[in-house]
C-alpha positions as CSV (number, residue, x, y, z in Angstrom):
1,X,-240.7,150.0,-16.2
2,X,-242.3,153.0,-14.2
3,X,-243.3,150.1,-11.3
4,X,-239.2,149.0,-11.0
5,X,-238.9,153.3,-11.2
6,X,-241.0,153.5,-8.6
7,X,-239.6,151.0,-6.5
8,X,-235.9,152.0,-7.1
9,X,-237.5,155.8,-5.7
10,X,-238.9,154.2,-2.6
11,X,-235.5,152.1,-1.9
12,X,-233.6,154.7,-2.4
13,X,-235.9,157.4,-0.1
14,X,-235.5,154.7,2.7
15,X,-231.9,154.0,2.4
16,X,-231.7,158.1,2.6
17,X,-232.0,158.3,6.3
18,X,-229.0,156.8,8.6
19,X,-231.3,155.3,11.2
20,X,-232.7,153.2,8.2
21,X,-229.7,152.6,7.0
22,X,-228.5,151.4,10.5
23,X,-231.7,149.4,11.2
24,X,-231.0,147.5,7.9
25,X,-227.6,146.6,8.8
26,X,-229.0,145.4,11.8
27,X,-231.3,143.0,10.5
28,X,-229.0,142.1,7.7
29,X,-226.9,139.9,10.1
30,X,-230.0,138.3,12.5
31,X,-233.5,138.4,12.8
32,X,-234.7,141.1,15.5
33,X,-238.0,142.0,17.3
34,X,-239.3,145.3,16.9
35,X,-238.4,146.0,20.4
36,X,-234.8,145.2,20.4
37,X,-234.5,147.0,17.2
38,X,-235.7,149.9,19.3
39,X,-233.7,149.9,22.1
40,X,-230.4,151.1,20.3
41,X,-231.8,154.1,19.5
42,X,-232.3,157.0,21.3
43,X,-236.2,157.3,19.7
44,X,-238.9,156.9,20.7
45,X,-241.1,153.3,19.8
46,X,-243.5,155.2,17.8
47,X,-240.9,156.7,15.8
48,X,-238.7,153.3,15.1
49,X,-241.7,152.1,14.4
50,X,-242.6,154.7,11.1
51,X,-238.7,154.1,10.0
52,X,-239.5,150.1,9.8
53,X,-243.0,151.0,8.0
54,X,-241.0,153.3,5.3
55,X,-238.2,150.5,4.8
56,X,-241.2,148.0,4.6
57,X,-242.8,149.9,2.4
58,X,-239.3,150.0,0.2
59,X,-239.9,145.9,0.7
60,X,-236.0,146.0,2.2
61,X,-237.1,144.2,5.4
62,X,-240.5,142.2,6.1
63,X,-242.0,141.1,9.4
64,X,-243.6,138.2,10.7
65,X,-245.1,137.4,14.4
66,X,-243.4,135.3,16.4
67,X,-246.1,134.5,19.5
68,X,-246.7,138.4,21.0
69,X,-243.8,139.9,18.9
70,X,-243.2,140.8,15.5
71,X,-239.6,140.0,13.9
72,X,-237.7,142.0,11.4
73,X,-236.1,140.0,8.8
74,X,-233.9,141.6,5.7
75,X,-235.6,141.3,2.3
76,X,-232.6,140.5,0.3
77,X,-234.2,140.4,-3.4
78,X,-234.8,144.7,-3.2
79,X,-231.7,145.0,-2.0
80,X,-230.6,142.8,-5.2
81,X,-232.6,145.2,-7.3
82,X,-230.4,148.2,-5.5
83,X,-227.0,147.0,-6.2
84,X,-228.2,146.2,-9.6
85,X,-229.0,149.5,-10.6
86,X,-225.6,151.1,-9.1
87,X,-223.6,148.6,-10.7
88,X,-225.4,150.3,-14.0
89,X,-224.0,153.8,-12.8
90,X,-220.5,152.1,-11.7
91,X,-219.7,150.7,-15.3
92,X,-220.7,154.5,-16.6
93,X,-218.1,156.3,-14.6
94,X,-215.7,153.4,-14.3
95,X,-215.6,154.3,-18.2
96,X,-215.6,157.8,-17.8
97,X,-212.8,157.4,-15.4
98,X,-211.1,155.3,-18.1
99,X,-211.4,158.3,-20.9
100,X,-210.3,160.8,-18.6
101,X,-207.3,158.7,-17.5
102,X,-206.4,158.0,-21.2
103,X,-207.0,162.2,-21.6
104,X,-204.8,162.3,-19.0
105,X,-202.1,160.3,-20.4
106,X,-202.1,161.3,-24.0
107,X,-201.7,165.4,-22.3
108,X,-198.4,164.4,-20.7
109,X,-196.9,162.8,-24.2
């Protein structure tokens, strides 16, 4: 249990930041080197380089070489993990909504 708390915190962390966030999209729809990841983004390689270490770190993307280059590929099961524990926090408000909304309702009778 602390482990899966653990790595929620890290995918979260790395989802926190819009370059990740954008970099993830990215990779989400086709395999990129590290280099044309970088050029879209006004930062230097170093630093696209420490946002794809932090999102590999959260296990949302992994790389693999590919002769001289190294290519960024989405990691879809931590992403799975994600969306499972927001759809946890959807049903609670989606029922909250649903009290308040039957509050609501019972106020104008």
């Amino acid at each position: 249990m602390v482990e899966h708390t653990l790595q929620l915190n890290s995918i979260f962390g790395a989802l926190s930041d819009a370059t990740r966030r954008d970099i993830l999209k990215r990779v989400g729809t086709e395999e990129l080197s590290v280099s044309e990841i970088a050029k879209y983004y006004k930062l230097t390689f170093a630093a696209v380089s420490k946002h794809l270490k932090v999102l590999e770190r959260a296990k949302l993307i992994f790389k693999h070489r590919q002769g001289k280059q190294q290519i960024v590929q989405v990691s879809p099961i931590a992403i799975k993990d994600a969306a499972e524990c927001l759809r946890s926090y959807e049903a609670m408000w989606n029922n909250r909504f649903d009290s308040l909304e039957n509050y609501l309702s019972n106020l104008q009778k």
